[in-house]
LUMSELO-199817 format. One record per residue (C-alpha): residue number from 1; residue in one letter; x, y, z. Coordinates in Angstrom, 2 decimals. Example, Ala and Ser with C-alpha at 12.3 -4.5 7.8 and 13.67 -1.06 7.14 Angstrom:
  resi  resn        u        v        w
     1     a    12.30    -4.50     7.80
     2     s    13.67    -1.06     7.14
end
This chain:
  resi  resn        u        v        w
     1     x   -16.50   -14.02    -4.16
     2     x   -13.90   -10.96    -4.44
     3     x   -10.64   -12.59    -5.33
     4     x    -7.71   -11.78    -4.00
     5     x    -4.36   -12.27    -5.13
     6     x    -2.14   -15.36    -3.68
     7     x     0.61   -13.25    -2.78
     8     x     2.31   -15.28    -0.09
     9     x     4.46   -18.12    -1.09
    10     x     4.59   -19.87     2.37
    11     x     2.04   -20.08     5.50
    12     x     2.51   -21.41     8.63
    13     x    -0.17   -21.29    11.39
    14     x    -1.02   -18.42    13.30
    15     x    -0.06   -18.88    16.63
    16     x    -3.20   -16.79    17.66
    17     x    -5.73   -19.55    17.18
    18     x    -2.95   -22.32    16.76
    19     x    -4.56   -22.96    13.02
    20     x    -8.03   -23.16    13.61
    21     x    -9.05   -19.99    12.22
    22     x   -11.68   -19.67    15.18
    23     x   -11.23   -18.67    18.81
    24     x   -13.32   -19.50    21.95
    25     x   -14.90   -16.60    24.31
    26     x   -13.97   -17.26    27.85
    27     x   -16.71   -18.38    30.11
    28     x   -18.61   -16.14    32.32
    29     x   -18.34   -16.66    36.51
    30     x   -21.66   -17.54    35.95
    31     x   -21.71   -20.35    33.65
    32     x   -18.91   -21.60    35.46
    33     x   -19.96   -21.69    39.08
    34     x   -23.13   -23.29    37.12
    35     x   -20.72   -25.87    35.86
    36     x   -19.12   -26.35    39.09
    37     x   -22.04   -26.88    40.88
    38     x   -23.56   -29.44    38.93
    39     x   -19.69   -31.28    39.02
    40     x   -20.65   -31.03    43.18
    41     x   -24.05   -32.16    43.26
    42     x   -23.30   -34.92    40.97
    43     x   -20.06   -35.94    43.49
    44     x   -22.51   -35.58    46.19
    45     x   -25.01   -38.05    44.82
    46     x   -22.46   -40.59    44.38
    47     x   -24.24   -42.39    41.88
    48     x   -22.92   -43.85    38.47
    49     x   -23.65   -42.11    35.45
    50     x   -22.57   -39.40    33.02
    51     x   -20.81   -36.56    34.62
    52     x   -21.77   -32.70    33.79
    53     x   -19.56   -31.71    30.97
    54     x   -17.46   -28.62    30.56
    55     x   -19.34   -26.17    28.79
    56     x   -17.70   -24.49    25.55
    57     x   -16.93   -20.71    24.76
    58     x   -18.73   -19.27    21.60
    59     x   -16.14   -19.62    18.72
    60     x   -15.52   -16.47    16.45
    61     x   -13.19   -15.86    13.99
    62     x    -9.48   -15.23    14.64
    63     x    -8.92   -11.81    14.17
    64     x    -4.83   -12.12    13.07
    65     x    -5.57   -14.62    10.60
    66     x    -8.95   -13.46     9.29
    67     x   -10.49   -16.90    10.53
    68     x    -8.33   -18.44     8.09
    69     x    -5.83   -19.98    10.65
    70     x    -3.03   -19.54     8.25
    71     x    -0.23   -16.33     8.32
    72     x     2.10   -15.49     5.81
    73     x     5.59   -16.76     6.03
    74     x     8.56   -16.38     4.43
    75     x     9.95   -19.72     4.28
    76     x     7.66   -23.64     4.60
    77     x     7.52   -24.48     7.96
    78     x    10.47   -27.18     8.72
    79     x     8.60   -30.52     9.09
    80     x     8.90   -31.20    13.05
    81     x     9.86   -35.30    12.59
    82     x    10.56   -35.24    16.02
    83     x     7.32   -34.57    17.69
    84     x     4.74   -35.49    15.18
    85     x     3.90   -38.41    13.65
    86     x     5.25   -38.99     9.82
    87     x     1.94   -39.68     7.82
    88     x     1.10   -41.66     4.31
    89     x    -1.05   -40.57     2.47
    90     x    -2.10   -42.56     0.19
    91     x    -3.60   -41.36    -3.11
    92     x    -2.96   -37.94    -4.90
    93     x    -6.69   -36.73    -5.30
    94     x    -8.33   -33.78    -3.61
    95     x    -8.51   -35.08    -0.58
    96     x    -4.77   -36.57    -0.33
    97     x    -3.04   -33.39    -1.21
    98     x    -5.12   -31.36     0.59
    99     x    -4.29   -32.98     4.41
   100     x    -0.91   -32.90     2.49
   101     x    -0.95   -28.62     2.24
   102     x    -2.62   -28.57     6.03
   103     x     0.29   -30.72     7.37
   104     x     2.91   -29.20     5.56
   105     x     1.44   -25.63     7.20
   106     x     1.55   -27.15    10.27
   107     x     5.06   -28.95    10.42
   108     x     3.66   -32.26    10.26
   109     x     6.34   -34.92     8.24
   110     x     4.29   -36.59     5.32
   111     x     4.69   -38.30     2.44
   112     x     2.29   -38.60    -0.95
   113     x     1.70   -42.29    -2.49
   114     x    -0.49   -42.32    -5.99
   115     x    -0.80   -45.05    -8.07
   116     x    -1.12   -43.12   -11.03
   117     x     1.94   -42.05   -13.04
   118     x     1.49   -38.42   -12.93
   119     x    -1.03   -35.89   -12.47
   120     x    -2.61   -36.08   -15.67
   121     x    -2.74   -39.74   -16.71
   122     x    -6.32   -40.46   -16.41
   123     x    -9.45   -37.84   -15.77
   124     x   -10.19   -36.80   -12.34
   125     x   -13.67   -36.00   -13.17
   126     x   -15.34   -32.50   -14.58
   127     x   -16.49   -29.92   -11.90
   128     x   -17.56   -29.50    -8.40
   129     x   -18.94   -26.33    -6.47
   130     x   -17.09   -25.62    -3.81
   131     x   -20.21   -24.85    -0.84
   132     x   -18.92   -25.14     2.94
   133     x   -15.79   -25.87     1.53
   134     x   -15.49   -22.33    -0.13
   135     x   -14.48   -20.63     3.22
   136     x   -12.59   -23.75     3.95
   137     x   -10.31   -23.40     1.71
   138     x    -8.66   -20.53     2.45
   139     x    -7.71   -22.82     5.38
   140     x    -5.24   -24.28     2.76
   141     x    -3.68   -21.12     1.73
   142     x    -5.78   -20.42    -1.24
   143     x    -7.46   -17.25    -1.15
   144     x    -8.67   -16.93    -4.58
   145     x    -9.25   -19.31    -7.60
   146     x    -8.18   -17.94   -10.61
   147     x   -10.52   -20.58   -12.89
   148     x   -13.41   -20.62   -10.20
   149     x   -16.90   -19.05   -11.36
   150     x   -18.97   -18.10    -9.48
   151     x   -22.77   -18.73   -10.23
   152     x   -25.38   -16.23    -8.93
   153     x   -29.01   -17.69   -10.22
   154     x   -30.28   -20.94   -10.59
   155     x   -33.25   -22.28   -13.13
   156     x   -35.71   -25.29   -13.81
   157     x   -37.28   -25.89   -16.62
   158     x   -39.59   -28.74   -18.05
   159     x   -38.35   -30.51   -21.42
   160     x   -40.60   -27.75   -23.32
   161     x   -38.35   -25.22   -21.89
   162     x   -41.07   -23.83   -19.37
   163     x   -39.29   -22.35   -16.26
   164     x   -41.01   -24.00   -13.17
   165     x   -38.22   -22.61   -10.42
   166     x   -35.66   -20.05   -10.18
   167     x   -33.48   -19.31    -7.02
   168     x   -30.20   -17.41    -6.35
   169     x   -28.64   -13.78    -5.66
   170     x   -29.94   -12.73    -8.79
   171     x   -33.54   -13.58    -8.43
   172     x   -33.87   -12.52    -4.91
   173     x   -31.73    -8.90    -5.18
   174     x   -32.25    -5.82    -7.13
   175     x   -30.07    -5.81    -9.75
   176     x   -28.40    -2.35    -9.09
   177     x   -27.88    -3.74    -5.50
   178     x   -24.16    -2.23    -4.31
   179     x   -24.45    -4.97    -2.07
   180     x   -22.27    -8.14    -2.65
   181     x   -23.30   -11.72    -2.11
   182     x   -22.79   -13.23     0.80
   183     x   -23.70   -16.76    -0.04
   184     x   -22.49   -17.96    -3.62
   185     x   -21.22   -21.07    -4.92
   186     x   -18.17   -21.59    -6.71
   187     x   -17.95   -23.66    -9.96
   188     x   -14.35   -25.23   -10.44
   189     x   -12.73   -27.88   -12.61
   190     x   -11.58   -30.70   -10.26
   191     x    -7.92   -30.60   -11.89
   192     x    -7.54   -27.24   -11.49
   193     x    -8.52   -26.85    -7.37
   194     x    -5.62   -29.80    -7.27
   195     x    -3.31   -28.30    -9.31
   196     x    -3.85   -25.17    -6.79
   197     x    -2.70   -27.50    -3.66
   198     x     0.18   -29.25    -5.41
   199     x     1.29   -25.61    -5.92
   200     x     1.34   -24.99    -1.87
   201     x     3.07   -28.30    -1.70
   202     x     6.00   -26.72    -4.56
   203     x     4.37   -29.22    -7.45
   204     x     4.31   -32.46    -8.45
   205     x     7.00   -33.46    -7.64
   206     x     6.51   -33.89    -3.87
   207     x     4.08   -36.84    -4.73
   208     x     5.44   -40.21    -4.76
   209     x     3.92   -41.33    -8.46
   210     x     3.23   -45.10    -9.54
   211     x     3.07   -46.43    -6.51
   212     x     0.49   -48.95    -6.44
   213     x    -0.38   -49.77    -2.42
   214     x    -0.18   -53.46    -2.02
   215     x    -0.62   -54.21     1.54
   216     x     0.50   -52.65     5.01
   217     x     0.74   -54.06     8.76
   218     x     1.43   -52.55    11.93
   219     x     5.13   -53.79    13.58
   220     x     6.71   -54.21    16.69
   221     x     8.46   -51.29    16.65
   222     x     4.94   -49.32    17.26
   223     x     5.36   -48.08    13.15
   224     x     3.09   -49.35    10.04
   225     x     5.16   -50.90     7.17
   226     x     3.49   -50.28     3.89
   227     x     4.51   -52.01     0.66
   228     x     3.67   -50.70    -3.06
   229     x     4.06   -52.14    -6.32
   230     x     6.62   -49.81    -8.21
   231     x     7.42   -50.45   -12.19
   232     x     6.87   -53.80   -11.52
   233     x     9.03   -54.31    -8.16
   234     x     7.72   -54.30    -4.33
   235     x     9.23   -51.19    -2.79
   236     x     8.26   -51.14     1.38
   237     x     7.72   -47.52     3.41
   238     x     7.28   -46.91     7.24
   239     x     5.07   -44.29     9.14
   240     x     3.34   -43.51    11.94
   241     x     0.05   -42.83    10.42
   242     x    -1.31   -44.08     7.52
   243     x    -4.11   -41.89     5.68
   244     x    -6.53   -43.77     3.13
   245     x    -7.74   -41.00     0.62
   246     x    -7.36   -43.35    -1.94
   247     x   -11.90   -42.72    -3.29
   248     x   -14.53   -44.94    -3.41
   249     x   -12.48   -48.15    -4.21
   250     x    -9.99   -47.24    -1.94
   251     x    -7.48   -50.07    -1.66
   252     x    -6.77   -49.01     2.21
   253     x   -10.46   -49.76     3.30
   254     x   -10.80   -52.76     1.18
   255     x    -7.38   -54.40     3.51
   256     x    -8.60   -52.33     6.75
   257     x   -12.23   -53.50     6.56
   258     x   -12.77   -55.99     3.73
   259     x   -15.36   -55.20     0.97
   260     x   -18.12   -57.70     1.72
   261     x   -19.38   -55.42     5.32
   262     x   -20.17   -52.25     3.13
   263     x   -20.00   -53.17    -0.31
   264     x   -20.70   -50.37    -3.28
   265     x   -24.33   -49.91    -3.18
   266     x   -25.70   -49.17    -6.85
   267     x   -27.76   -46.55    -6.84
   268     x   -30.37   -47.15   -10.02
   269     x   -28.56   -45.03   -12.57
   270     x   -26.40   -43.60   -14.74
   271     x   -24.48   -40.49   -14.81
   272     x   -22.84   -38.80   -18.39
   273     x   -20.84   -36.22   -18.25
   274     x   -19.19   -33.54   -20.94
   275     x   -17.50   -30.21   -21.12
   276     x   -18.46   -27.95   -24.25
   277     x   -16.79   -24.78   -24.85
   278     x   -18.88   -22.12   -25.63
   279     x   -16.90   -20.91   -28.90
   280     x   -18.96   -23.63   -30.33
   281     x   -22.03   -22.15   -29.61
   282     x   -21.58   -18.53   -30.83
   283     x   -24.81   -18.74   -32.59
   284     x   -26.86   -19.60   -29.65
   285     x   -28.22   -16.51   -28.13
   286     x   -29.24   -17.80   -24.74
   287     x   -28.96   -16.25   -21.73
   288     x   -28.35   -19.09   -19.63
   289     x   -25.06   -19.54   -21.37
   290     x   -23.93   -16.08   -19.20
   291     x   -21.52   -17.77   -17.22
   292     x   -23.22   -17.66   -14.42
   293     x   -26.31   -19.52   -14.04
   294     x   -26.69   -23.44   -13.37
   295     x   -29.82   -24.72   -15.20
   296     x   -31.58   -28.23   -14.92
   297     x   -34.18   -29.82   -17.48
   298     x   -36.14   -32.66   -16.20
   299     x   -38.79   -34.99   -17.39
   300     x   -39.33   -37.06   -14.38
   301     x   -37.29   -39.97   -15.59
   302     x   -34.02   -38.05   -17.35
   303     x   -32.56   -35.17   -15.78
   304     x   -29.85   -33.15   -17.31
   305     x   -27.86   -30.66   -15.11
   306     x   -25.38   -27.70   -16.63
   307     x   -23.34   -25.68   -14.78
   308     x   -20.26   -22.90   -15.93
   309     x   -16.98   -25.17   -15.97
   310     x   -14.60   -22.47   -16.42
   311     x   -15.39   -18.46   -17.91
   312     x   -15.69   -19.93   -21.42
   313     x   -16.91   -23.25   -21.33
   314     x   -20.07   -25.52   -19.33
   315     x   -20.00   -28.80   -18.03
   316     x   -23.05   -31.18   -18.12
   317     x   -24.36   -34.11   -16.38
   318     x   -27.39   -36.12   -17.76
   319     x   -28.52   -38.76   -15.31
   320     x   -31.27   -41.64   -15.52
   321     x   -32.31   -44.73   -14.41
   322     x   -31.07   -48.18   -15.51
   323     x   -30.11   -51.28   -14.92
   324     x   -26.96   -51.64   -13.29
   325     x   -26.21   -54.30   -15.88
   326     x   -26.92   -52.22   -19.19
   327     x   -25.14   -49.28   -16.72
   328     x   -22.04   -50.85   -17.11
   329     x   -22.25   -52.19   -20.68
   330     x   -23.17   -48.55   -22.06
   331     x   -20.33   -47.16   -19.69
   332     x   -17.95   -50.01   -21.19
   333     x   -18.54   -48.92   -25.06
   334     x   -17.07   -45.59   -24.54
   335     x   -17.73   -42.13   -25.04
   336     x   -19.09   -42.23   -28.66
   337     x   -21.81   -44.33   -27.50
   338     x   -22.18   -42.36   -24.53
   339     x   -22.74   -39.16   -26.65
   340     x   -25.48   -40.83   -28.82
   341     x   -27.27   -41.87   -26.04
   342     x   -27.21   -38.97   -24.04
   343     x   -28.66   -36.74   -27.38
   344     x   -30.72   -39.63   -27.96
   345     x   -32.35   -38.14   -24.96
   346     x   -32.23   -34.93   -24.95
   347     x   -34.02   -33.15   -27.98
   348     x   -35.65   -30.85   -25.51
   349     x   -35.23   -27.14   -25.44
   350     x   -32.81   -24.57   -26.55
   351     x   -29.69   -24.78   -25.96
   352     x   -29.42   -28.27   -24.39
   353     x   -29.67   -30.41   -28.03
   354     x   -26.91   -27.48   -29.31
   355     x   -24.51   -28.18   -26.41
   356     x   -24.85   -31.58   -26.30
   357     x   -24.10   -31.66   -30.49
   358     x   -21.25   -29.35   -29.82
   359     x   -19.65   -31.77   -27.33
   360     x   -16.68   -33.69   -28.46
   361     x   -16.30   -37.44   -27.70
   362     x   -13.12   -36.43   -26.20
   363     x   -14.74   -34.53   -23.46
   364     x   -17.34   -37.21   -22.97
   365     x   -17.65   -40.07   -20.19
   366     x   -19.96   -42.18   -18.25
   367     x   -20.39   -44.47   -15.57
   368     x   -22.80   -46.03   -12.93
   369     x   -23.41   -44.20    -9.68
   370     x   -22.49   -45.98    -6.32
   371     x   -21.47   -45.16    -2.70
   372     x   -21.84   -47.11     0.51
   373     x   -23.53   -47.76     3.70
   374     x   -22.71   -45.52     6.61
   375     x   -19.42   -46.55     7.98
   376     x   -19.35   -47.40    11.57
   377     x   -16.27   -46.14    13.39
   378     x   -16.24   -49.42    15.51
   379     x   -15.02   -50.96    11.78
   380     x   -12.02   -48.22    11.73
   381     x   -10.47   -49.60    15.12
   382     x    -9.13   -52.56    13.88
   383     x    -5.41   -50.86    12.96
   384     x    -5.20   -48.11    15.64
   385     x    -2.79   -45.98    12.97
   386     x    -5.15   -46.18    10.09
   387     x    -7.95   -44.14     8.89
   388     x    -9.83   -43.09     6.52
   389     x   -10.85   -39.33     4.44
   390     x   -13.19   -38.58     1.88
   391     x   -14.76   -40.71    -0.78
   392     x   -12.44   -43.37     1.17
   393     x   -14.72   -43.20     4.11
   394     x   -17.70   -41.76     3.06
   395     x   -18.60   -42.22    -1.23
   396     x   -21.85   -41.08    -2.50
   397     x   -23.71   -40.03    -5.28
   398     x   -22.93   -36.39    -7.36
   399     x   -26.33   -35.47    -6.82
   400     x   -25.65   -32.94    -4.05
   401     x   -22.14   -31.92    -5.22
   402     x   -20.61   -33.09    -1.59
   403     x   -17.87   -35.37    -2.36
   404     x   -14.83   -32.77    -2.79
   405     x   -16.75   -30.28    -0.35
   406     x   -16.41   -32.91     2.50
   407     x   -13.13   -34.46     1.39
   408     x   -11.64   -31.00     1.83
   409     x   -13.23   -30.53     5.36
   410     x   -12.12   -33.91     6.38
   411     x    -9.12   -32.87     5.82
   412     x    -8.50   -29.40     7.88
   413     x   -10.04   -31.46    10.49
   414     x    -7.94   -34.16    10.44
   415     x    -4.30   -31.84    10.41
   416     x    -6.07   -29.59    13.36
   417     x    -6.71   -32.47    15.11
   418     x    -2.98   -34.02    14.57
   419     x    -1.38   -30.61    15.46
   420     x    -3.54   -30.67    18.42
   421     x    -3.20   -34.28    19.54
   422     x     0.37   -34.93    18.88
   423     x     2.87   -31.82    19.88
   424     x     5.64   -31.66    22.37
   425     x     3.27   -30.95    24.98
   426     x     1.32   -34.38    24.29
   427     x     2.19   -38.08    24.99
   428     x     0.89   -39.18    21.86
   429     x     3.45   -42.12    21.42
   430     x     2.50   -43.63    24.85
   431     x    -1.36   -43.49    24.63
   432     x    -1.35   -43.98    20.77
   433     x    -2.55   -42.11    18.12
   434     x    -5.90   -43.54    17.79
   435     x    -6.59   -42.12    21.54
   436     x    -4.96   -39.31    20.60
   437     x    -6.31   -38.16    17.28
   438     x    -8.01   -40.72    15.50
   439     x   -11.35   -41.68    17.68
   440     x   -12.51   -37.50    17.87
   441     x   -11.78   -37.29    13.87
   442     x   -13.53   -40.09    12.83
   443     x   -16.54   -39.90    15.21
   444     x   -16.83   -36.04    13.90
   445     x   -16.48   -36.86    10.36
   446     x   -18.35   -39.29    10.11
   447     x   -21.26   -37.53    12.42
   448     x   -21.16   -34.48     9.51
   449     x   -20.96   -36.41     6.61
   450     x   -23.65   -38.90     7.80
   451     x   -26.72   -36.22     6.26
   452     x   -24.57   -35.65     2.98
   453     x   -24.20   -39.06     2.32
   454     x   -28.09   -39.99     2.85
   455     x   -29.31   -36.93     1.11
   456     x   -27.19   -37.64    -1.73
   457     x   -28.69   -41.20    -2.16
   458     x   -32.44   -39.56    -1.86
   459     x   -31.76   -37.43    -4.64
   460     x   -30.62   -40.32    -6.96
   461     x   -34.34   -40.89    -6.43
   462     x   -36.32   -37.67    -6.59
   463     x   -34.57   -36.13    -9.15
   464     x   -35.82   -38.54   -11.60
   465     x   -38.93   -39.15   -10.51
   466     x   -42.00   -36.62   -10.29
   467     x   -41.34   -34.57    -7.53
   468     x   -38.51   -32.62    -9.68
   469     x   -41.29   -31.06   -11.67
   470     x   -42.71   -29.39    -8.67
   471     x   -43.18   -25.71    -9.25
   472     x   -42.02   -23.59    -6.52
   473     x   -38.54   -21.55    -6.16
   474     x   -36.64   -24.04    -3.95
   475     x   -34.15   -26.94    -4.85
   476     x   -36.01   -29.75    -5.72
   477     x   -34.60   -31.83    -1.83
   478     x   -36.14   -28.43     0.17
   479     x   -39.60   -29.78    -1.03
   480     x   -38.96   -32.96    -0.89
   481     x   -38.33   -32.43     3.11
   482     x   -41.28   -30.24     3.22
   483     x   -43.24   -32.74     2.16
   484     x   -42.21   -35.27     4.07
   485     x   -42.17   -33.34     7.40
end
């Protein structure tokens, strides 16, 4: 990805594509006297059923805005607080501050509620690769990520250190190729993407830290009252819109849904993660400590994962099954015990027993892997002005590096869909935001994250289990589909 300098300090939406970064072709006469046709006969027949439905333009990308639906600007827009709805967000993770930098582009009146006492109080996990989301999230003013790598090749190996699969730029392109990748992932410590959208949102000070959500309730006067737990004392809020992004034990579903109709669901393992830098491994010659290649070692049972965390440093997962019992215990004992278990493990090939040594307890941590059933939107309708992003709405398992990808897309939709729904133009107040807004987003999110969710579940299977050790230059879930198609 060819970075480019964040020069502007402000965006609003261009006015072009009103923010969606894609524009629709106008139909032809011929597709719409089709159209209008069908609308006749089916008027004609005067029968009950489905009507035809408007075809759709083929979208392409906004030429102003480079399909980015964002324009420079020299001031934030002014939040519009009489036309749009004021939104709570509660929770400060990727996905709250994210629908917090797309409504602040878009002049929609928020507020940020995180239980935490700052941004750094506890960890917010290692790394994620940004996939769809990488051309997403210049959709949030960020057009280059000064601590992303990106990673152009991909390896298997067995414990013995035998490669059994290789995919990627690299493998597939000449290496004097003038030609640049056009599909790459992006490798990115989770604290640094979010410190990148505080910084659209002027820092941290725009979220509203320690407050702990306690309960909220619709009122008469057609707002939700929200009440928090602050140093101790009960401190109440109002908005119009109330946005859960508060991860997988969010405290909004629990009091919109309840936890006993999709509890967590534990998945049959264990996930440990570290960070090593790689000045403590300057006598490793490896070249799969380049900075950009993701490797995996597998056995069948353990599976250890390690991918560039920053330009001088890797992050690693190890992963295997066990009781969700012993899970927690071993999770509960800490990262010492964590680290002897996971090099307990691993005396496979060079350089996983070196990184893993090299580790410091510090950078260590470990817990059981969980996520949920599919959530029915039929659940969400209960409080018309509450909903639901992210790991909130749809947790699963780090096996298919999702969870931030979708977060982030959940929320572009969500702020498109707001600044679509709710303008001046709109009666928003009168038919309610749920009929406004809420139904198409949910019904939409939960349609594209429905796949990400079940795949990620099936690989908390396959990926310890034989079928990792197939030999073929594919990710190990392309042959698992193969094979079962």
């Amino acid at each position: 990805m060819k970075k480019v300098e964040n020069s502007a300090a402000s965006w609003t939406i261009c006015e072009e594509c009103h923010g969606r970064g894609k524009k629709s072709r106008r139909l032809t006469k011929r597709v719409l006297l089709s159209y209008k046709l069908a609308c006749d006969q089916f008027e004609n027949m005067n029968v009950e059923g489905i009507a035809p439905i408007r075809p759709k333009g083929h979208l392409f990308p906004c030429l102003i805005c480079s399909g980015s639906g964002l324009i420079p600007s020299v001031n934030p827009p002014i939040a519009d607080k009489e036309n749009y709805p004021h939104v709570a967000i509660i929770g400060a993770g990727i996905g709250g501050v994210a629908i917090a930098v797309a409504c602040l582009h878009r002049g929609i009146p928020f507020t940020i509620y995180e239980r935490d006492s700052s941004f750094d109080v506890r960890s917010q996990g290692y790394g994620l690769t940004l996939q769809q989301a990488s051309k997403a999230i210049k959709g949030f003013g960020i057009f280059s990520l000064e601590d992303g790598v990106v990673s152009t090749k991909h390896v298997v190996h067995t414990t013995e250190g035998k490669v059994i699969a290789e995919w990627g730029m690299r493998k597939w392109m000449q290496s004097d190729t003038k030609i640049p990748p056009k599909r790459t992932n992006m490798h990115i410590a989770r604290q640094s993407l979010r410190l990148a959208l505080l910084e659209q949102l002027g820092g941290h000070d725009v979220v509203q830290w320690g407050h702990q959500l306690v309960d909220f309730k619709e009122c008469a006067d057609e707002c939700v009252d929200l009440n928090f737990q602050v140093n101790g004392e009960i401190k109440s809020a109002k908005a119009d819109l109330v946005v859960g992004a508060d991860g997988i034990r969010s405290s909004v579903r629990k009091l919109l849904i309840g936890e006993d109709i999709t509890p967590l669901r534990y998945l049959g393992c264990i996930v440990i993660l570290g960070i090593c830098p790689l000045s403590a491994l300057e006598d490793i010659d490896s070249s799969l400590l380049d900075s950009a290649t993701v490797f995996q070692t597998a056995n069948g049972n353990e599976r250890i994962y390690i991918m560039p965390y920053t330009s001088d440093s890797v992050m690693w997962q190890l992963s295997f099954p066990m009781l969700e019992k012993e899970a927690k215990a071993l999770s509960a004992q800490g990262s010492q015990a964590l680290k002897k278990e996971a090099c307990r493990r691993t005396q496979w090939h060079d350089p996983i027993p070196q990184i893993l040594a090299a580790t410091q307890e510090l950078q260590i941590s470990g817990y059981p892997v969980y996520d949920r059933e599919l959530l029915e939107s039929k659940l969400l309708e209960k409080w018309g002005k509450v909903t639901l992003l992210g790991d909130a709405a749809h947790p699963m398992s780090p096996f298919k590096g999702q969870g931030a990808n979708q977060a982030l897309l959940d929320a572009i939709t969500l702020a498109r869909g707001i600044s679509k729904g709710c303008n001046a133009a709109t009666q928003w107040r009168e038919t309610g935001i749920r009929k406004s807004v809420l139904t198409e987003f949910e019904l939409e999110m939960l349609e594209r994250s429905a796949s990400k969710v079940k795949d990620s579940a099936e690989a908390a299977q396959f990926l310890h289990s034989e079928i990792v050790l197939h030999e073929g230059n594919e990710p190990r879930g392309s042959y698992l589909k193969k094979k079962l198609t």
